[in-house]
PDB file with one MODEL, atoms N, CA, C and O in Angstrom:
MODEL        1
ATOM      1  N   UNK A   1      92.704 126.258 125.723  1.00  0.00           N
ATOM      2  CA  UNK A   1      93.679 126.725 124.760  1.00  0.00           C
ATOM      3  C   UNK A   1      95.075 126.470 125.293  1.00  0.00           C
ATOM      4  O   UNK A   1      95.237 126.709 126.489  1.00  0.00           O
ATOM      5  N   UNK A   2      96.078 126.037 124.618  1.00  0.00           N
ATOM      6  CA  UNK A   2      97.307 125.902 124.905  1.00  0.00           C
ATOM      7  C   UNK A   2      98.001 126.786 124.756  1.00  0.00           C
ATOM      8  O   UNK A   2      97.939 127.411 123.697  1.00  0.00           O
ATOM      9  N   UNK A   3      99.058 127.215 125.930  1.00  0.00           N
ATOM     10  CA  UNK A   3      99.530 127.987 126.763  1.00  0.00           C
ATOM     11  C   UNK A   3     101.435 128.098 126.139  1.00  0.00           C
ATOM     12  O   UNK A   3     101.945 129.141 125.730  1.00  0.00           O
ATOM     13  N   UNK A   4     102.124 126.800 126.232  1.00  0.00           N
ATOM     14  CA  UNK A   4     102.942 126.592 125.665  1.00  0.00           C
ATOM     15  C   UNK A   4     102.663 126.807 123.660  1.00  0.00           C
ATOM     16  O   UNK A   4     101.805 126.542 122.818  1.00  0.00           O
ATOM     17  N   UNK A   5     104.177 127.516 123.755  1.00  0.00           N
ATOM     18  CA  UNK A   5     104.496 127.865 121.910  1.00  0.00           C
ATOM     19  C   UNK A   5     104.530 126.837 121.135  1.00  0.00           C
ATOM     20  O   UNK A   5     104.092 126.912 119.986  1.00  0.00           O
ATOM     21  N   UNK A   6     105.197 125.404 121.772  1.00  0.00           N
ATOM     22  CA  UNK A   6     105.164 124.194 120.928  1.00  0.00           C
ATOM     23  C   UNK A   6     103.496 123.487 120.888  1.00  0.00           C
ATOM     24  O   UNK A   6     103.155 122.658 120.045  1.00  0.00           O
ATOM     25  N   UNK A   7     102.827 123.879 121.695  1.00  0.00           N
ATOM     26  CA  UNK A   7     101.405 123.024 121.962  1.00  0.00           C
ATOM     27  C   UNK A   7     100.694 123.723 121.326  1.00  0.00           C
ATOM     28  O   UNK A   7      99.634 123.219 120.955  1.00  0.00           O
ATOM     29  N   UNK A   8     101.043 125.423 120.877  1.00  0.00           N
ATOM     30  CA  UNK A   8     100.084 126.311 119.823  1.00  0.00           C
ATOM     31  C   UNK A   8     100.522 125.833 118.790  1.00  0.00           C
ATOM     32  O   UNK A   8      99.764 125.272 117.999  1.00  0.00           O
ATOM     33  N   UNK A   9     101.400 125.909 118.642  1.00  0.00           N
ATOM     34  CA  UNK A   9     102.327 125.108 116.803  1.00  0.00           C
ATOM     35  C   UNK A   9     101.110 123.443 116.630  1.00  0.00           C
ATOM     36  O   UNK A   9     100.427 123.162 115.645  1.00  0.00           O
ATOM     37  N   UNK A  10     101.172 123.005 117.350  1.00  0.00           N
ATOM     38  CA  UNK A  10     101.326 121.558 117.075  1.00  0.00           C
ATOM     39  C   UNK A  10      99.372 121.573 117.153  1.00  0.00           C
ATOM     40  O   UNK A  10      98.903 120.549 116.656  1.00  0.00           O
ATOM     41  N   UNK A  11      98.381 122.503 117.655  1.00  0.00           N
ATOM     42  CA  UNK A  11      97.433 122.536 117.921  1.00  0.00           C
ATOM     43  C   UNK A  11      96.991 123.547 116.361  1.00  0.00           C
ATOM     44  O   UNK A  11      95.835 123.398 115.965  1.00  0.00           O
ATOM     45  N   UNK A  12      97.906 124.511 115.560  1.00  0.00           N
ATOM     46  CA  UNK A  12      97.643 125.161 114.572  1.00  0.00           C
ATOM     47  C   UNK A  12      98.007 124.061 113.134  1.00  0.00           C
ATOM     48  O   UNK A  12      97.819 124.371 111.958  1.00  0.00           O
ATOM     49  N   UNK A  13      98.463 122.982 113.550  1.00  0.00           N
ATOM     50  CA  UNK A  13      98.659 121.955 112.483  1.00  0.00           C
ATOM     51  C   UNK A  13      97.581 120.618 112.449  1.00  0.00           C
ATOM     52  O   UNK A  13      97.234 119.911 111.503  1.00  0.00           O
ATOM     53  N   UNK A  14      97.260 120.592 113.691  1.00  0.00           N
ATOM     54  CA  UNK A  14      96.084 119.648 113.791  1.00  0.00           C
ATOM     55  C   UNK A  14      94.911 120.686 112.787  1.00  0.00           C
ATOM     56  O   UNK A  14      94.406 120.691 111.665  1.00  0.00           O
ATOM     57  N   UNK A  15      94.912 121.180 113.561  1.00  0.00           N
ATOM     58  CA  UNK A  15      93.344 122.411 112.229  1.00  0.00           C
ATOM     59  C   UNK A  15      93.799 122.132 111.103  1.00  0.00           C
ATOM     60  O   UNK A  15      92.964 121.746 110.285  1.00  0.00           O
ATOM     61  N   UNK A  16      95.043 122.206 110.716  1.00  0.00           N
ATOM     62  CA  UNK A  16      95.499 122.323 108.881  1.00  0.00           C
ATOM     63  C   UNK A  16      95.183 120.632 108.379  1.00  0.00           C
ATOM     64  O   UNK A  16      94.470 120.335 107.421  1.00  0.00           O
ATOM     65  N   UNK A  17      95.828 119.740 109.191  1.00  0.00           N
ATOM     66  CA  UNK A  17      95.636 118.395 108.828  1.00  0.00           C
ATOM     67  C   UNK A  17      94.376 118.205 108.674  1.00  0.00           C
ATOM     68  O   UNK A  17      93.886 117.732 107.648  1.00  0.00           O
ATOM     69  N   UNK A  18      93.535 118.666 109.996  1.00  0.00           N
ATOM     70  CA  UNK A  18      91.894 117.700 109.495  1.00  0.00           C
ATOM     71  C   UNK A  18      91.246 118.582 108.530  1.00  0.00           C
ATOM     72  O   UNK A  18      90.717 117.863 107.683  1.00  0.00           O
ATOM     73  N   UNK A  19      91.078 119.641 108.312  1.00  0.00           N
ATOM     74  CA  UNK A  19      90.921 120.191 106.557  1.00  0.00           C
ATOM     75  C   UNK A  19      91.495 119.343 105.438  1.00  0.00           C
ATOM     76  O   UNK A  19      90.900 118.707 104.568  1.00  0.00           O
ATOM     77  N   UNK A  20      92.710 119.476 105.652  1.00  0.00           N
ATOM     78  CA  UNK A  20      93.268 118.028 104.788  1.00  0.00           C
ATOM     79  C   UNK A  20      92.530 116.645 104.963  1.00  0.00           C
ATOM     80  O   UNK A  20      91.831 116.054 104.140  1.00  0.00           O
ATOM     81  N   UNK A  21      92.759 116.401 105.833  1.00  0.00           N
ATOM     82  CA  UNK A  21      91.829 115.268 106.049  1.00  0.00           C
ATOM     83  C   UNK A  21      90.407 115.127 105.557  1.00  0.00           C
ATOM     84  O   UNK A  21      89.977 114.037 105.178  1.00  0.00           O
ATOM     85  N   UNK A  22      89.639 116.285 105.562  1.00  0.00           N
ATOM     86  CA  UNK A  22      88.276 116.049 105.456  1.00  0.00           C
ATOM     87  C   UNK A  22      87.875 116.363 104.131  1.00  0.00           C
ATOM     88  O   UNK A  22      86.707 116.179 103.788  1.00  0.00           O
ATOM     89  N   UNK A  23      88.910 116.915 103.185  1.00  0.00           N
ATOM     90  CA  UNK A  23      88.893 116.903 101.550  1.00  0.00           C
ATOM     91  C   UNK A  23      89.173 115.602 100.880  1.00  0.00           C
ATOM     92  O   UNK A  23      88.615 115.159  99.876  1.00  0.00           O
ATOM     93  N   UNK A  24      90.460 114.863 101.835  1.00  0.00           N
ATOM     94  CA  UNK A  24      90.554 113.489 101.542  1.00  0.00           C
ATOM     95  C   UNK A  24      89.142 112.607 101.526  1.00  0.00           C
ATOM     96  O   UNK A  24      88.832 112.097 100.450  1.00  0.00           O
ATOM     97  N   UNK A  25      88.384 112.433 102.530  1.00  0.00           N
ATOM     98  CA  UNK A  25      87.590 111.899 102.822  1.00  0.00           C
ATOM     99  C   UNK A  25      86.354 112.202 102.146  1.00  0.00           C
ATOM    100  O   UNK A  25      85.537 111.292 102.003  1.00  0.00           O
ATOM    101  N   UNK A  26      86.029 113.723 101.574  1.00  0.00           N
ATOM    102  CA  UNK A  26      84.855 114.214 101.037  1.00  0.00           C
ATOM    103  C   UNK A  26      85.200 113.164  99.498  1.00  0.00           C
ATOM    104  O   UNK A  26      84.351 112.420  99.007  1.00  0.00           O
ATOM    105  N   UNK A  27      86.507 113.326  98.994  1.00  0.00           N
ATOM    106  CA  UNK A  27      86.809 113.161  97.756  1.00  0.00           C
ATOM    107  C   UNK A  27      86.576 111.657  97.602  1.00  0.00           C
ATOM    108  O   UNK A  27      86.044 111.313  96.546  1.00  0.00           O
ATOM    109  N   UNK A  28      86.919 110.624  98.566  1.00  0.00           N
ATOM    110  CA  UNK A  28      86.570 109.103  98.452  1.00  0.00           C
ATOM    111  C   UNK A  28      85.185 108.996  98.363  1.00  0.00           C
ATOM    112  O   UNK A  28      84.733 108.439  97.363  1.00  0.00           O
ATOM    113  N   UNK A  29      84.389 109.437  99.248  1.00  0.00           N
ATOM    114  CA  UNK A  29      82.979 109.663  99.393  1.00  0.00           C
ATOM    115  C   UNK A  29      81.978 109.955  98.070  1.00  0.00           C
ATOM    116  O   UNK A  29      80.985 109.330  97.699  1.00  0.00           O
ATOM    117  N   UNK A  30      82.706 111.294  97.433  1.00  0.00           N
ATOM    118  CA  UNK A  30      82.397 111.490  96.050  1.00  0.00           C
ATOM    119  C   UNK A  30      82.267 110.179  94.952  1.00  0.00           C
ATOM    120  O   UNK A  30      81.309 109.756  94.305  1.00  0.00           O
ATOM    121  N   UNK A  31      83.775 109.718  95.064  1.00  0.00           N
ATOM    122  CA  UNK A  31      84.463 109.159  93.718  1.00  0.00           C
ATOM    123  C   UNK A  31      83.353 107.670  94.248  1.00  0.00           C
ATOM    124  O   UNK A  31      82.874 107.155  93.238  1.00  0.00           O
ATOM    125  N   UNK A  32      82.863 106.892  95.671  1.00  0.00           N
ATOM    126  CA  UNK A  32      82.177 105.972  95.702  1.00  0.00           C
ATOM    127  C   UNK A  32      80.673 106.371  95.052  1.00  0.00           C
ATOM    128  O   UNK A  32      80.297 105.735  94.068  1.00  0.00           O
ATOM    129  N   UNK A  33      79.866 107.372  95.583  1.00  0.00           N
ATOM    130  CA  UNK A  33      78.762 107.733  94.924  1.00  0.00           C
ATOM    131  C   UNK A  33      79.117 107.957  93.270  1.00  0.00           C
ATOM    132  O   UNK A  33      78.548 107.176  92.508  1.00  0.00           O
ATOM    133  N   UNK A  34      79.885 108.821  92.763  1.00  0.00           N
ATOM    134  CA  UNK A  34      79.674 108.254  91.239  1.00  0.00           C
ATOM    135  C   UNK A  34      79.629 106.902  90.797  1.00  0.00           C
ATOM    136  O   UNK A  34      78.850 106.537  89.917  1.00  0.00           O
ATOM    137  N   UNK A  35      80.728 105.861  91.582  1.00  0.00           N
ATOM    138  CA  UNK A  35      80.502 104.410  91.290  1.00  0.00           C
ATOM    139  C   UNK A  35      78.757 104.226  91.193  1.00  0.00           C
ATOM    140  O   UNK A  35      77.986 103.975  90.267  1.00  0.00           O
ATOM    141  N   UNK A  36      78.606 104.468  92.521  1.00  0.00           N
ATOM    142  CA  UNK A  36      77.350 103.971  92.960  1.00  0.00           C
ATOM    143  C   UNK A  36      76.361 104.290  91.679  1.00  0.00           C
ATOM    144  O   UNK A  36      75.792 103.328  91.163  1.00  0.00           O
ATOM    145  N   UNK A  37      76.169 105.445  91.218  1.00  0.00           N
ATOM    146  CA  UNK A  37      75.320 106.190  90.132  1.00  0.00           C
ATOM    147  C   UNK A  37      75.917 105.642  88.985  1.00  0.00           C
ATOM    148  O   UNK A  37      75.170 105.848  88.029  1.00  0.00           O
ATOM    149  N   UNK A  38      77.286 104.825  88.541  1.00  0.00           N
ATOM    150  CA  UNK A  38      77.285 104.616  87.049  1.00  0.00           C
ATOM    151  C   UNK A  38      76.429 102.971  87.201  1.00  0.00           C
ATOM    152  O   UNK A  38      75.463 102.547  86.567  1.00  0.00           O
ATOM    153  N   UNK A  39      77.370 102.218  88.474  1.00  0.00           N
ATOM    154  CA  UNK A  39      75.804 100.866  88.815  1.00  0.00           C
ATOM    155  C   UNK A  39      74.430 101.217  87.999  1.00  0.00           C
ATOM    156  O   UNK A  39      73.828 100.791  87.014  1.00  0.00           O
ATOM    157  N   UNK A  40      74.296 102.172  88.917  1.00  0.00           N
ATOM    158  CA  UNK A  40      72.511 101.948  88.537  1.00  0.00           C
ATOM    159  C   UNK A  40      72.449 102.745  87.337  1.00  0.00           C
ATOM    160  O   UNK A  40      71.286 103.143  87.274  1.00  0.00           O
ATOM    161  N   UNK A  41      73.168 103.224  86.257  1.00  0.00           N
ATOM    162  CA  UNK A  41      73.095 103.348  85.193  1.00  0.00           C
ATOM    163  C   UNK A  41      73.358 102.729  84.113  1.00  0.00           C
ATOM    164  O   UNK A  41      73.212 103.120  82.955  1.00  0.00           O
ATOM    165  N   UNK A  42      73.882 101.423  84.634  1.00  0.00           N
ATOM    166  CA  UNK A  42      74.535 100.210  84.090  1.00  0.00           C
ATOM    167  C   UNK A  42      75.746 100.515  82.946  1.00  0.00           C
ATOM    168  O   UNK A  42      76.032  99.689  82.080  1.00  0.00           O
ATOM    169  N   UNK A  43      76.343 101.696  83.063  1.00  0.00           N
ATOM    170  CA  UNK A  43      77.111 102.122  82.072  1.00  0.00           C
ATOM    171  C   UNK A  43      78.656 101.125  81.995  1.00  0.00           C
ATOM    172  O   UNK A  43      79.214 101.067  83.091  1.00  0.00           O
ATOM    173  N   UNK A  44      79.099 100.655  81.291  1.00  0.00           N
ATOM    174  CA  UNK A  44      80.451  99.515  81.643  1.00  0.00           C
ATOM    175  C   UNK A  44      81.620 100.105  81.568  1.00  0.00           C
ATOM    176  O   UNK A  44      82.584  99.902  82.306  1.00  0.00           O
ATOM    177  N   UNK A  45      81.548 100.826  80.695  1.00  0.00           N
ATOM    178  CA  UNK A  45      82.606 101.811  80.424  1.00  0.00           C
ATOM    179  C   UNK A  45      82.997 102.520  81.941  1.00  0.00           C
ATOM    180  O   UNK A  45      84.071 102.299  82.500  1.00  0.00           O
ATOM    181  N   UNK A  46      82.018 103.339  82.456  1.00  0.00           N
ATOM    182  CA  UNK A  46      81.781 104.933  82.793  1.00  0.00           C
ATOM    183  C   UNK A  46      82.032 104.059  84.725  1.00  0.00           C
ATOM    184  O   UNK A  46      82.739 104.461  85.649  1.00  0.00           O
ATOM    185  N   UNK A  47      81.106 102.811  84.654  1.00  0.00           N
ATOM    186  CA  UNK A  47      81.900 102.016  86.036  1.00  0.00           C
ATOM    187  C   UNK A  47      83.603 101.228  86.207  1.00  0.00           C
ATOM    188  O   UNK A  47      84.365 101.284  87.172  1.00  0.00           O
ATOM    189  N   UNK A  48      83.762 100.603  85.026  1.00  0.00           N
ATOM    190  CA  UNK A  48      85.063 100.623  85.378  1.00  0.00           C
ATOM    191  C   UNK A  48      85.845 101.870  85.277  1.00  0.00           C
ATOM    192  O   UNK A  48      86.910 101.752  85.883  1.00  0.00           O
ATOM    193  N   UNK A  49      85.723 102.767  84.846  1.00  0.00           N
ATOM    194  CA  UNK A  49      86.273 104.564  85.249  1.00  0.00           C
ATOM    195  C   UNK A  49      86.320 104.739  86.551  1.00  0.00           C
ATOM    196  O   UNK A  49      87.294 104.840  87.298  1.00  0.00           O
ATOM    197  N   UNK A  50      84.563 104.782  86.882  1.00  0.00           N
ATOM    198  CA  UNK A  50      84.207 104.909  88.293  1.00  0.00           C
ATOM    199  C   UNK A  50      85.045 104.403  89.459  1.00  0.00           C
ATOM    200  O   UNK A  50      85.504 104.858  90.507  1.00  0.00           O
ATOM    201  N   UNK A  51      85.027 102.905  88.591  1.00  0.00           N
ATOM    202  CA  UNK A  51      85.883 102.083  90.115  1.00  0.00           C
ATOM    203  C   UNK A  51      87.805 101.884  90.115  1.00  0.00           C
ATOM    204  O   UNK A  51      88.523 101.207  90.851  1.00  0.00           O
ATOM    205  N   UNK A  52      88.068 102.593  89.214  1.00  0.00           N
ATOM    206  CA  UNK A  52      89.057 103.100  89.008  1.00  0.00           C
ATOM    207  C   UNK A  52      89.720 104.130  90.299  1.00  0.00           C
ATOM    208  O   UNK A  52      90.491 104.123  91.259  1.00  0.00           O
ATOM    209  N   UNK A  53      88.750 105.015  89.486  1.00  0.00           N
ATOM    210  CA  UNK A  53      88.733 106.405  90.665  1.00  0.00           C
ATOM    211  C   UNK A  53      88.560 105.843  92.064  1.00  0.00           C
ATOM    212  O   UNK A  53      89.481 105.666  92.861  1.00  0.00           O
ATOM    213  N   UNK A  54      87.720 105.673  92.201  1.00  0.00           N
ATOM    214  CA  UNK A  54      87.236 105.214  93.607  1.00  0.00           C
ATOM    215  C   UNK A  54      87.999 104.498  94.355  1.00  0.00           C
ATOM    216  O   UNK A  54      88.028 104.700  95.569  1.00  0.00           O
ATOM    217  N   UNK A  55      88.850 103.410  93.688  1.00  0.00           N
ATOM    218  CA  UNK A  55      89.878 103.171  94.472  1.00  0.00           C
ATOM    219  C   UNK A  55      91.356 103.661  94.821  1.00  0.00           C
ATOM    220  O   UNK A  55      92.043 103.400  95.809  1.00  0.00           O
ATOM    221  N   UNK A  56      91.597 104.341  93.860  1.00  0.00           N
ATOM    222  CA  UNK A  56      93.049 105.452  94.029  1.00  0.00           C
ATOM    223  C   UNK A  56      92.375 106.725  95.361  1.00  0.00           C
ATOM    224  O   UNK A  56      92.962 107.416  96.194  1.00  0.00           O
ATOM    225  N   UNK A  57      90.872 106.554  94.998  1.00  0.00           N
ATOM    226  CA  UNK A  57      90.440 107.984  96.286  1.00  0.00           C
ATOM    227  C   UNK A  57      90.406 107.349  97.784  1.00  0.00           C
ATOM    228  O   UNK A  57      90.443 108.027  98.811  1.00  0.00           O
ATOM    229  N   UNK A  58      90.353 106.384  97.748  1.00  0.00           N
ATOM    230  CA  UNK A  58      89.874 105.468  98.687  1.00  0.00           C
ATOM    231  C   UNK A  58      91.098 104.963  99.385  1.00  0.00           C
ATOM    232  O   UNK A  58      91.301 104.754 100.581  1.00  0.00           O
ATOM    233  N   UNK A  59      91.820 104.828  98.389  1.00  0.00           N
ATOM    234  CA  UNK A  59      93.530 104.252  98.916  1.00  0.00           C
ATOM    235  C   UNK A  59      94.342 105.248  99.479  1.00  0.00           C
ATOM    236  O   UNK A  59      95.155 105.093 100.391  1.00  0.00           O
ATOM    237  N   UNK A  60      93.946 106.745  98.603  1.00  0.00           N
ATOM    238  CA  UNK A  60      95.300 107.755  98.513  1.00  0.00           C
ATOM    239  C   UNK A  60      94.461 108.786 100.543  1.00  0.00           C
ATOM    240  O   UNK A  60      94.874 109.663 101.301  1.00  0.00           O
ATOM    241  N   UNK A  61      93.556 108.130 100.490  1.00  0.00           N
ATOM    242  CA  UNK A  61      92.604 108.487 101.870  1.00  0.00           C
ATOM    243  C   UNK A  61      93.265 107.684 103.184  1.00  0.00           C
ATOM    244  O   UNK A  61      93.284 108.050 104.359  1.00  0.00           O
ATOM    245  N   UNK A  62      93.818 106.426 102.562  1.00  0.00           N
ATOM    246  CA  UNK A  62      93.844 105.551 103.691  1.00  0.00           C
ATOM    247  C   UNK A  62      95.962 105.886 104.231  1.00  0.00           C
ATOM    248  O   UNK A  62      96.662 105.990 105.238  1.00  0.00           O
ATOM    249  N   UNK A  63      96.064 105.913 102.867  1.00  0.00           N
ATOM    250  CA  UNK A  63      97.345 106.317 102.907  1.00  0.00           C
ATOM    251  C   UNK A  63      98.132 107.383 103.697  1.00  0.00           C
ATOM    252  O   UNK A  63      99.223 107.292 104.260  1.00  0.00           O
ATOM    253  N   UNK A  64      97.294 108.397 103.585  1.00  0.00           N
ATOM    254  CA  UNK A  64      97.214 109.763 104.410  1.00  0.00           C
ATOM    255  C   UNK A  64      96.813 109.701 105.418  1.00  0.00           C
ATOM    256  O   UNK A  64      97.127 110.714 106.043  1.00  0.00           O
ATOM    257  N   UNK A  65      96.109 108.866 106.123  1.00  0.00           N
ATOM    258  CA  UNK A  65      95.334 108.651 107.629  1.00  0.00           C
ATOM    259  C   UNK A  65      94.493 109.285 107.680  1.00  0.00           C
ATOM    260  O   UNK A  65      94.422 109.989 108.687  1.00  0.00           O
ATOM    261  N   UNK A  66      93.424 109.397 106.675  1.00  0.00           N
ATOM    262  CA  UNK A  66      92.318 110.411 106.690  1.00  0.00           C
ATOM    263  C   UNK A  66      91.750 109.286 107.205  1.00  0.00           C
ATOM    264  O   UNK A  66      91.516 109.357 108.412  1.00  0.00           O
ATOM    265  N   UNK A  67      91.439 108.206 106.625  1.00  0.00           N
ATOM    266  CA  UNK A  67      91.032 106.697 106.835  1.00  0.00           C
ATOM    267  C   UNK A  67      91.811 105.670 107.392  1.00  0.00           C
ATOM    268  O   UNK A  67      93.021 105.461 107.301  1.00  0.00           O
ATOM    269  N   UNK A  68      90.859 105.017 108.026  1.00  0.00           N
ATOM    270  CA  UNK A  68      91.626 103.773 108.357  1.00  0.00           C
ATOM    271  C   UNK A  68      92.176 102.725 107.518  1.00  0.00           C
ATOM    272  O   UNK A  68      91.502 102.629 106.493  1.00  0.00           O
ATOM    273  N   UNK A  69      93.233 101.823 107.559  1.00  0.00           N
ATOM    274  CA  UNK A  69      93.075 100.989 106.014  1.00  0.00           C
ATOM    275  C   UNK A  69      92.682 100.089 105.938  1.00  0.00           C
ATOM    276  O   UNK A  69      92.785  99.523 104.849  1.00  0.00           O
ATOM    277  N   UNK A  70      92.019  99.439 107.008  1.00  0.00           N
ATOM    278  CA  UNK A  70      91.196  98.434 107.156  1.00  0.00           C
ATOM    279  C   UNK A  70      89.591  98.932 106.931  1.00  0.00           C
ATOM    280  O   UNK A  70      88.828  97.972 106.818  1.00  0.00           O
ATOM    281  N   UNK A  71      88.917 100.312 106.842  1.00  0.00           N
ATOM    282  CA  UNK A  71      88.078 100.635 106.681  1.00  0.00           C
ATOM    283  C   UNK A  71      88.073 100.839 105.123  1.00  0.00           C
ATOM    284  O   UNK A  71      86.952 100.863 104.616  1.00  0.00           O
ATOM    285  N   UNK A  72      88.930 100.958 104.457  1.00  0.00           N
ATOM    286  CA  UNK A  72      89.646 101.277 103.047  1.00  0.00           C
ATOM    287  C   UNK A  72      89.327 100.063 102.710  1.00  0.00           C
ATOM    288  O   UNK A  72      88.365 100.029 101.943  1.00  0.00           O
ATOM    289  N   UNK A  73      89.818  98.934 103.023  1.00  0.00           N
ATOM    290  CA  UNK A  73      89.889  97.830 102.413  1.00  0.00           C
ATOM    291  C   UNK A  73      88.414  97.298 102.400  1.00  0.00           C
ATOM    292  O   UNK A  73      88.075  96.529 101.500  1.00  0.00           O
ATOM    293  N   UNK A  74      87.753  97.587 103.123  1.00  0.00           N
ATOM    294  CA  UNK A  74      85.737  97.052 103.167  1.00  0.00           C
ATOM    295  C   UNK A  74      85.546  97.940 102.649  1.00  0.00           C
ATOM    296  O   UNK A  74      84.316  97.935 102.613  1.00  0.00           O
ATOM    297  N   UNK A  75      85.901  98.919 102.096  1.00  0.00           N
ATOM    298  CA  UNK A  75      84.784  99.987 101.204  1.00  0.00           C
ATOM    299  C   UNK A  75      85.142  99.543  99.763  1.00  0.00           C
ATOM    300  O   UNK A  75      84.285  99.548  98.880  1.00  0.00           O
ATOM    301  N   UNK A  76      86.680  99.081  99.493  1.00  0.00           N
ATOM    302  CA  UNK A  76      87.251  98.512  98.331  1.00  0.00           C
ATOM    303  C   UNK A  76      86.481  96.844  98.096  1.00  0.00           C
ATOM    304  O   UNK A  76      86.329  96.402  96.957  1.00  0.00           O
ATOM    305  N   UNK A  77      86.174  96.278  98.984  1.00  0.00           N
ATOM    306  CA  UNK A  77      85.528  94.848  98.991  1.00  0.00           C
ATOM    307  C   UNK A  77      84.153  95.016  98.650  1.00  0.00           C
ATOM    308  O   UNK A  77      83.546  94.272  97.879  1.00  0.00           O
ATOM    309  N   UNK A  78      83.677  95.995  99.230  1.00  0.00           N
ATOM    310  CA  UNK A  78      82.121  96.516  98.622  1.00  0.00           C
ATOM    311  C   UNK A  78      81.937  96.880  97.676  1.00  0.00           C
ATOM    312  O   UNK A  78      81.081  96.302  97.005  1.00  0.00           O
ATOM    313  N   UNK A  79      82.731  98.174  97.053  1.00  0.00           N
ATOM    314  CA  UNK A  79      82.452  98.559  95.758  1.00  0.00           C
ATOM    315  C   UNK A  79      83.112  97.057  94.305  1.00  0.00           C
ATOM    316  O   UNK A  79      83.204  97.253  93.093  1.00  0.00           O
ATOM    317  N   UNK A  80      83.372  95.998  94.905  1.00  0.00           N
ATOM    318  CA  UNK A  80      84.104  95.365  93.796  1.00  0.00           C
ATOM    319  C   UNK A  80      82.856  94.328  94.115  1.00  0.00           C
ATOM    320  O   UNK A  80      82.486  93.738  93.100  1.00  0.00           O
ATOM    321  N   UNK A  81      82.378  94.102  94.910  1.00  0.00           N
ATOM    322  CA  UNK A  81      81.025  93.046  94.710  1.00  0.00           C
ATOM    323  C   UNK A  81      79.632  93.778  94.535  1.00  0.00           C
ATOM    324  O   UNK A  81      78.574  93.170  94.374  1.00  0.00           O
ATOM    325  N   UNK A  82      79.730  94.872  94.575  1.00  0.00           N
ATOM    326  CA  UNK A  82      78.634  95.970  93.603  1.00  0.00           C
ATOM    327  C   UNK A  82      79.107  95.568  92.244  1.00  0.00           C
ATOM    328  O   UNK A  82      78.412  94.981  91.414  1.00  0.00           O
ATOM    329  N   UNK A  83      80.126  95.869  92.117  1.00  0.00           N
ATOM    330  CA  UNK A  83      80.656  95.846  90.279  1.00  0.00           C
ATOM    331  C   UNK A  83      79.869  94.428  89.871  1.00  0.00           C
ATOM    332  O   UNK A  83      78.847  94.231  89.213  1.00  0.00           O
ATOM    333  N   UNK A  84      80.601  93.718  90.409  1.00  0.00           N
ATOM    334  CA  UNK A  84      80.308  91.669  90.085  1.00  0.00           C
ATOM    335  C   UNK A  84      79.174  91.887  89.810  1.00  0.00           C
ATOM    336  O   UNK A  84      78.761  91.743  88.659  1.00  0.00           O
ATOM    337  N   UNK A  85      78.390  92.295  90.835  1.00  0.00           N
ATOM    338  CA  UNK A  85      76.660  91.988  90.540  1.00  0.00           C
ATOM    339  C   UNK A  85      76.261  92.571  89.918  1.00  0.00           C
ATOM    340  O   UNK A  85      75.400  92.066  89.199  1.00  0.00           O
ATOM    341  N   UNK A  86      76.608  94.175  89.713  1.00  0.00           N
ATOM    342  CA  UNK A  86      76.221  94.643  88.535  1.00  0.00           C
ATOM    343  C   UNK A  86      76.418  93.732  86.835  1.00  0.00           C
ATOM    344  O   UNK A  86      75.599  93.577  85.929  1.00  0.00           O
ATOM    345  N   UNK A  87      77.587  93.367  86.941  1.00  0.00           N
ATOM    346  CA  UNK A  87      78.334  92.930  85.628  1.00  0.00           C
ATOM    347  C   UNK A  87      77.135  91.663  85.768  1.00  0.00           C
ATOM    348  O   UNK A  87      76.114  91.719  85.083  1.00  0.00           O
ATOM    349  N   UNK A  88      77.314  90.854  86.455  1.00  0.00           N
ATOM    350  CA  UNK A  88      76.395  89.348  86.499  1.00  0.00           C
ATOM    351  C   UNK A  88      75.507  89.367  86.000  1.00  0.00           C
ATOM    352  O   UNK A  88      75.184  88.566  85.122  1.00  0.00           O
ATOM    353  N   UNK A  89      74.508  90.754  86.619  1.00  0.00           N
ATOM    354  CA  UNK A  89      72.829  91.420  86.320  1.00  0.00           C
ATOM    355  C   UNK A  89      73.056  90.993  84.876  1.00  0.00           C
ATOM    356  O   UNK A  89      72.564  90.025  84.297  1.00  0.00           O
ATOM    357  N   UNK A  90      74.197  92.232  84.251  1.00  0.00           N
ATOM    358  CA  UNK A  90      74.086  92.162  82.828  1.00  0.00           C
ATOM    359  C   UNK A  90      74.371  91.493  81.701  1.00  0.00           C
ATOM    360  O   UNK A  90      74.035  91.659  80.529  1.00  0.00           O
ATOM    361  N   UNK A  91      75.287  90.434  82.447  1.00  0.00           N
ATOM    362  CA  UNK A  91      75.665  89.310  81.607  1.00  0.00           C
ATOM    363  C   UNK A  91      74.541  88.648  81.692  1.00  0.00           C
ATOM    364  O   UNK A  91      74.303  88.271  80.545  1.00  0.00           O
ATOM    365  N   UNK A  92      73.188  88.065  82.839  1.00  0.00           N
ATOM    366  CA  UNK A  92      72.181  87.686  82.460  1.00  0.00           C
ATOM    367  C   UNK A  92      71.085  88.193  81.588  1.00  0.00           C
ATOM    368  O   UNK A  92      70.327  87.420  81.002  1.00  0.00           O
ATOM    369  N   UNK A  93      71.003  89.421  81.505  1.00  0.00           N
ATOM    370  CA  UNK A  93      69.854  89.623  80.853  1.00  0.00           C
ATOM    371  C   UNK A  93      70.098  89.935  79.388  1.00  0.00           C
ATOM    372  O   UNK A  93      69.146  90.150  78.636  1.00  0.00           O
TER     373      UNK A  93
ENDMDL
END
């Protein structure tokens, strides 16, 4: 435990940030699994919504340093070649 008043301050804001942090991160996590679930529901509408969301959660995560933004940017590269193939699936059949 820290001993110094500035190292308790600065050790009572780390706790507040990663709460912050870990709502950021729950919330990208979320907004990708609904993507994931409108995919396999093939809904067109309800996925471009999905991937809407998912990337403002995903960005506004990376933005904040909940995330990395290079980890941001492969979760954004993934969910947009899920979409493709989804869309492809359905333009073939």
């Amino acid at each position: 435990m820290a001993h110094h008043k500035s190292a308790i301050k600065r050790w009572h804001q780390s706790l507040r940030e990663r709460e912050r942090n870990r709502s950021r991160r729950t919330r990208a996590r979320n907004a990708i699994r609904k993507l994931r679930e409108a995919v396999a529901a093939g809904d067109g509408d309800a996925i471009r919504e999905a991937l809407s969301r998912a990337y403002s959660a995903v960005d506004r995560a990376a933005k904040k340093g909940a995330i990395h933004v290079g980890k941001a940017d492969r979760l954004k590269r993934r969910m947009a070649h899920l979409v493709q193939k989804a869309q492809s699936k359905q333009n073939a059949a």
